[in-house]
N, C-alpha and C positions, 0 to 999 in steps of 0.2 A: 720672595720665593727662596726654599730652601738649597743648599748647596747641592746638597742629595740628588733635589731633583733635579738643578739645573745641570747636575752631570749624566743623570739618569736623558736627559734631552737630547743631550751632546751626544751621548753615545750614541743611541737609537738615530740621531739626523745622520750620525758617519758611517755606519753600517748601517745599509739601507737594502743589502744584498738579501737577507731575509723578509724583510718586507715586500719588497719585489716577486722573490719566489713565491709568498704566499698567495698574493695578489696572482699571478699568471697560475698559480693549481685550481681556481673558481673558473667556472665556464664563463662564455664571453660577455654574456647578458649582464651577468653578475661582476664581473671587471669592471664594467663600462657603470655600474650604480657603487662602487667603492671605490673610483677612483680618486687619487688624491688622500686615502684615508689612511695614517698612520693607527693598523691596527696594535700592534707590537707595542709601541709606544704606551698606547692607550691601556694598554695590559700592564706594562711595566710601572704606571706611574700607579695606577689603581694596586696592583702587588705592594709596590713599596708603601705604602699608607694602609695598609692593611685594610684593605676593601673585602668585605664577606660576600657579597653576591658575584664570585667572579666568572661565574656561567655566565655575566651579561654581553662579556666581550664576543664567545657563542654567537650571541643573538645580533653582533653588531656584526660579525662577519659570515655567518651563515644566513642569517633572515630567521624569520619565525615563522611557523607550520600555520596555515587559515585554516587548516579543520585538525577536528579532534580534542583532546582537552591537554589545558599547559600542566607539564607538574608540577607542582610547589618547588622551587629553590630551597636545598638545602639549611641556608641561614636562615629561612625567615619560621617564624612560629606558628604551626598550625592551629587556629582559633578555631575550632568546631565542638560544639557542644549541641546538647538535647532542646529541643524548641521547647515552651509552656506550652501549658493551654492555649493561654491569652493569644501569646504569638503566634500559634498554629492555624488559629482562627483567624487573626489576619491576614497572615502570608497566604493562605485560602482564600479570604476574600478579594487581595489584592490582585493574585493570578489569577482566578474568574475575570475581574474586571479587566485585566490585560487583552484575555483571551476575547473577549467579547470586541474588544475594540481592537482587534486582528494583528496584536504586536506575539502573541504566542497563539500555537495551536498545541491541543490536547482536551483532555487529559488523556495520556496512551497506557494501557496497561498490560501486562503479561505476569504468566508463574513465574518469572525467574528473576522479575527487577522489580523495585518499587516504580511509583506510579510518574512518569515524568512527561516533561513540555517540551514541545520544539520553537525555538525563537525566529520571530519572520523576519525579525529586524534588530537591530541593535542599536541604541539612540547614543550620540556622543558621548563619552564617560561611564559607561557600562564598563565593569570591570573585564569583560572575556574580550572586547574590541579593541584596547589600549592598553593593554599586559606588557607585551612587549616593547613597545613605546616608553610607558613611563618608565621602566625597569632603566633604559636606556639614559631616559633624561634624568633619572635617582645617582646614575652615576656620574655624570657630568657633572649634578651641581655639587657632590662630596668630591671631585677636584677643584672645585671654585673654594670651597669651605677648607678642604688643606693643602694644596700648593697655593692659593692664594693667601688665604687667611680672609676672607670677605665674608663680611656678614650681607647674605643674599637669602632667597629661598625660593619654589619652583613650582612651576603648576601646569604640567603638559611643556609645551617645549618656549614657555615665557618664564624667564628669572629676573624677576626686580632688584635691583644692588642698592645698595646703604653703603654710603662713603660718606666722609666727612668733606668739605667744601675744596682743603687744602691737597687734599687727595684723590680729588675724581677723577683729574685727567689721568693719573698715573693708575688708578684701577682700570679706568675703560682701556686704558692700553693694554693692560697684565692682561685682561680679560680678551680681548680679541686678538693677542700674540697667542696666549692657549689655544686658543680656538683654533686658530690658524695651523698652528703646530702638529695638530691632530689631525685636518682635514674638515674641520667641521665647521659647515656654511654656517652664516648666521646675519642679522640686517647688520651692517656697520652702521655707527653714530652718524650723522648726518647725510648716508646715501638714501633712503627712503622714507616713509610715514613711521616705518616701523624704528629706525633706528635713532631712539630720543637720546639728548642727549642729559647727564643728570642737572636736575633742578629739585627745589622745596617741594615743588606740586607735580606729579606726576601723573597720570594715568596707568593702572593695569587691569587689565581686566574688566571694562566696563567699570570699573571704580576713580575716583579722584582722591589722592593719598598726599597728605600735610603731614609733612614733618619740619616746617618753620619751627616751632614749638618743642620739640620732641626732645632738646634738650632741658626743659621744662616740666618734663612728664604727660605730655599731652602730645596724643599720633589721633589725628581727625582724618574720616573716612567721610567722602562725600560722593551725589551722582557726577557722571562727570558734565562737563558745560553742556547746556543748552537741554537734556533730556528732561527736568522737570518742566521746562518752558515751552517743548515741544505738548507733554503731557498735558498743560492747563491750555493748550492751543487746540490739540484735538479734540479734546472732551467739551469743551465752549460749543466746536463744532458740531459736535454730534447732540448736543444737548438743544441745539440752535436748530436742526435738524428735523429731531422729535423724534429720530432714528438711526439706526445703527446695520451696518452691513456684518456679514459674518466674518469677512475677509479683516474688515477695518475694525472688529472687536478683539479678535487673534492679536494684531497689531498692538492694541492699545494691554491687553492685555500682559505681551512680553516686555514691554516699554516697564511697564507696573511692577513686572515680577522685578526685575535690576535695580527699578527704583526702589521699592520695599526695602529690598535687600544694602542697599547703602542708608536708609537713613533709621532713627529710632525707633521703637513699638513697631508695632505686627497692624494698626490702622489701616495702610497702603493695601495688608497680606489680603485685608477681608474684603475690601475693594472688588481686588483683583479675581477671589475669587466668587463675591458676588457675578460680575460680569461675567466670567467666564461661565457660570452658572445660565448666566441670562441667554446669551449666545448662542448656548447649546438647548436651551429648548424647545420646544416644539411648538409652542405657541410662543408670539412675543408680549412684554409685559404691558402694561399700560401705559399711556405717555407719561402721567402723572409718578409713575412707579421708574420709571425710566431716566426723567428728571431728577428723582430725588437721587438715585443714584449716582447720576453727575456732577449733582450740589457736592454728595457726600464726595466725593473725589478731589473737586476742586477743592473745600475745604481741607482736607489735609494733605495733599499736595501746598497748599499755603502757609501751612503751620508747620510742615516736615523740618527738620531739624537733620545735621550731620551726627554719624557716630564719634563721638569724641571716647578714644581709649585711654583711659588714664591707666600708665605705665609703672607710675612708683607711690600704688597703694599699697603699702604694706598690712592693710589690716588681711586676717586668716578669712577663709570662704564661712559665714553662716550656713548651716545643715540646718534642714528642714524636712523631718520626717513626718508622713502623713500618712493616714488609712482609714477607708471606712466599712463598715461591716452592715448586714442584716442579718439579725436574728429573729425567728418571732415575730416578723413586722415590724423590728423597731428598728430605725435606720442608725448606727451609732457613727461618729467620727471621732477622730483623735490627731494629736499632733503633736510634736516634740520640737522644741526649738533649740539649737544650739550656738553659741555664739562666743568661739575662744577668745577675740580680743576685745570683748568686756568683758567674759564671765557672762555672761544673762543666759539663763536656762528658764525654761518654760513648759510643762505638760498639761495639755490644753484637753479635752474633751466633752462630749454635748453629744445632740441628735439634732438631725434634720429636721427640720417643723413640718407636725403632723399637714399642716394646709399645704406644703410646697407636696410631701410625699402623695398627697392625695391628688394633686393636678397631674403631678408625673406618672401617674399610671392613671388615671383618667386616658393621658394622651401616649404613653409608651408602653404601659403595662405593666407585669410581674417585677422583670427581669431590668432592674436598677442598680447594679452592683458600681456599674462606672462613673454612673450621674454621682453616686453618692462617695465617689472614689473623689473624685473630680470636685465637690462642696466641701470638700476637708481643705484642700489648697486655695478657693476661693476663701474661705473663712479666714485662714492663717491671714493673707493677701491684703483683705478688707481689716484687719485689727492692729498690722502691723507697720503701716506704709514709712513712716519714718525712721523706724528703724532697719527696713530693707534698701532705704533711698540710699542712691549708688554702692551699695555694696554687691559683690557676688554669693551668689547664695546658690546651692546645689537641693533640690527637691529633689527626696527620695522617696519614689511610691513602689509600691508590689503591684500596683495593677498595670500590665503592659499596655492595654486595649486604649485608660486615661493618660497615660505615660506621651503612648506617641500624638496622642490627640494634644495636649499639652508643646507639642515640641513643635507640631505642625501650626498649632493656634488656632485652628476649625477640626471641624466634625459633620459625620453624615447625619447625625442624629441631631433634630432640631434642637431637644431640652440644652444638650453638652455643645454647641454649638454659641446659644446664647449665653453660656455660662462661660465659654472659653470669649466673646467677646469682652464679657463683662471683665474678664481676669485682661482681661490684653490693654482693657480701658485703665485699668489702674496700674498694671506696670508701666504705661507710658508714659505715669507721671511718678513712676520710683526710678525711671532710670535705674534700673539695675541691672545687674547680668546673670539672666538666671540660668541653670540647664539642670534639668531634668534628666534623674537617674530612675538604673532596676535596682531594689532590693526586694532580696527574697522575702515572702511572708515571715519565715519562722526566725529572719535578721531583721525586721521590720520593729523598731524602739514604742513606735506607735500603736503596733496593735491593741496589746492590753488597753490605754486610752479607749481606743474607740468601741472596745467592749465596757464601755464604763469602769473598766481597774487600773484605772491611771496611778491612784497612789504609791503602787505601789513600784514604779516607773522613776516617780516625784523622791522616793525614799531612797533610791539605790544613787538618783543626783545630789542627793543632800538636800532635797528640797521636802516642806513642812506636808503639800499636797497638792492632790493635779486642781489646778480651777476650771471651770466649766466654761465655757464658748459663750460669750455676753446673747443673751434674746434677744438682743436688739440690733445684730446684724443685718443688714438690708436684705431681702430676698424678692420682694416684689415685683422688680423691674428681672427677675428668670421666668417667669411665668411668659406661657402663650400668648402674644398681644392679638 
């Protein structure tokens, strides 16, 4: 700790006179919930480090307003921009479905406002319910980050620390003398469940976190003990059963969601939301339909693997741009591959074969802009597996509609559903990291490709000309079974 602040502490513990007064001009109610709290302090230390949101201190010693809307803070940037199309259309479709399942009601209209919802509820992590909260916990942990110096980071009011072994006891101390100083509860190291103390293997968050390694280049994320065990326990059970309760589908369900979410590939995601599917409808499925479902669960529940983050890859992100077009009937794709640490450059384009576009409107109709958005990045996927293996790679598509279907790994739409399985089958044997971006159509490197004018794409990279999408990409197993 710097000298600065250890004087900036001294001062504020000796003259306590203003702190006191402040405290005794809040009514009583409000005394009796800040008692103990060095607010001054708390001002002074965040002033001296140069803290930009200093309306938070406000919030720490008035409270925040439950109705009405918060204003933006000064420092932070306001990000509002025009919706697409694309977007418009989902953000519609999403509040319909909210609405129907009674988390909003609306839609309310009048001349003098646009057309808005009123929310019944607010689920954990909604941004209008934990505003003020986090704002709070934002500034806490940029006092852990400079009068500490700790490499830590924050998520609602848990911050996980990174010490080095020779150093733990004397941060958990630094750390909960701050804490103290200011007023502000928290679990102590060995007085409850909550207050661990550090080790290699941690728990946060529903997670298990390996840093044995990490000087190594390797931070492995795993479920934490006993939840995949629990998982192939109950699904045995209910598979043994020949049935499923709705209560005990819910269950097995959010078990699934935590688990997905700690181990490799999006497998677990489609499980999960398989079930959840089943659960909610209105007839139940067949035993036979029912079982396979639990086979599928157990099975990769057995094969799941931990995230292992490799830390000190220095190679640059592959960019991967893709688009597909219909003009005329003809479905075109295209794709641009980039790849700064080897140099490999690539402009790819082709059509979707006439037999696949012929089943897809058979069973979906006209209107395929996104199926065919969505077989541009399949194809790239399916041609390239070795060279995307472990690297991160950033896809960049213009169509929002296949963008978030891509981010999510399922779709309502049967065709882009089995085509997002098919994609999620083969990244979980690239191990990669992928994320999916917007780019604008008229920024999109691929369009020209996927109208068939790659060359001229091929010519501005140095390259001799675009080559065409091999026929002999598999598509059979996208069809209807």
């Amino acid at each position: 700790m710097k000298d600065a602040t250890l004087q900036a502490i001294k001062t504020n513990l000796t003259t306590d006179v203003e702190e006191q007064a402040l405290h005794r001009s809040k009514p009583d109610w409000m005394q009796e919930i800040l008692r103990g709290k060095r607010i001054l302090l708390f001002r002074h230390l965040l002033q001296q480090h140069g803290y930009a949101d200093m309306e938070v201190v406000d919030l720490l010693s008035d409270g925040s307003h439950l109705v009405g809307a918060s204003p933006k803070p000064a420092c932070f940037e306001a990000r509002v921009r025009k919706v697409s199309s694309d977007e418009a259309a989902a953000l519609k479709q999403v509040t319909e479905e909210e609405c129907r399942a009674g988390f909003l009601s609306g839609a309310f209209r009048s001349l003098r406002v646009p057309t808005w919802y009123v929310a019944n509820s607010l689920i954990f992590g909604a941004a209008a319910s934990v505003f003020s909260f986090n704002r709070i916990s934002r500034a806490i942990h940029f006092l852990f980050t400079r009068t500490l110096n700790l490499v830590c980071s924050y998520f609602y009011d848990d911050y996980p620390l990174l010490a080095r072994a020779d150093t733990a006891e004397a941060t958990d101390f630094a750390c909960g003398k701050l804490l103290d100083l200011l007023g502000i509860k928290f679990a102590r190291t060995g007085g409850d469940s909550k207050g661990k103390p550090f080790d290699k293997v941690f728990g946060v968050l529903g997670l298990s976190v390996c840093v044995a390694e990490l000087h190594q280049g390797s931070l492995v994320l795993s479920n934490k003990p006993g939840r995949l065990e629990r998982l192939v326990e109950l699904f045995g059970q209910v598979k043994a059963d020949g049935a499923i309760t709705k209560h005990m589908g819910q269950v097995l369900v959010g078990l699934l969601r935590f688990a997905a979410g700690s181990c490799t590939g999006m497998s677990l995601k489609h499980v999960c939301a398989d079930l959840n599917r089943m659960i909610h409808a209105e007839a139940f499925p067949s035993s036979t339909e029912f079982a396979r479902l639990c086979d599928k669960a157990l099975r990769f529940l057995g094969v799941s693997k931990p995230r292992v983050v490799c830390v000190t890859d220095r190679k640059d992100v592959i960019h991967v741009y893709t688009d597909g077009s219909l003009e005329d009937g003809v479905a075109g794709i295209g794709a641009v591959v980039l790849d700064p640490s080897t140099g490999f450059q690539q402009v790819l384009q082709g059509q979707v074969p006439e037999a696949l576009m012929h089943a897809w409107r058979h069973e979906s109709g006209e209107h395929l802009i996104c199926q065919i958005e969505l077989f541009a990045v399949y194809c790239v996927k399916v041609l390239m597996p070795a060279r995307l293996e472990g690297r991160r790679v950033i896809y960049w598509v213009d169509n929002e509609a296949s963008r978030l279907a891509l981010v999510k790994g399922q779709s309502k739409s049967p065709i882009m559903d089995r085509m997002l399985r098919a994609l999620c089958d083969i990244e979980d044997g690239m191990h990669s990291y992928a994320w999916y971006s917007r780019v604008p159509s008229q920024s999109n490197i691929a369009d020209s490709p996927s109208g068939g004018a790659g060359d001229e794409v091929a010519h501005a990279l140095g390259l001799g000309a675009a080559e065409k999408f091999p026929e002999t990409i598999p598509w059979q197993h996208l069809l209807r079974g």
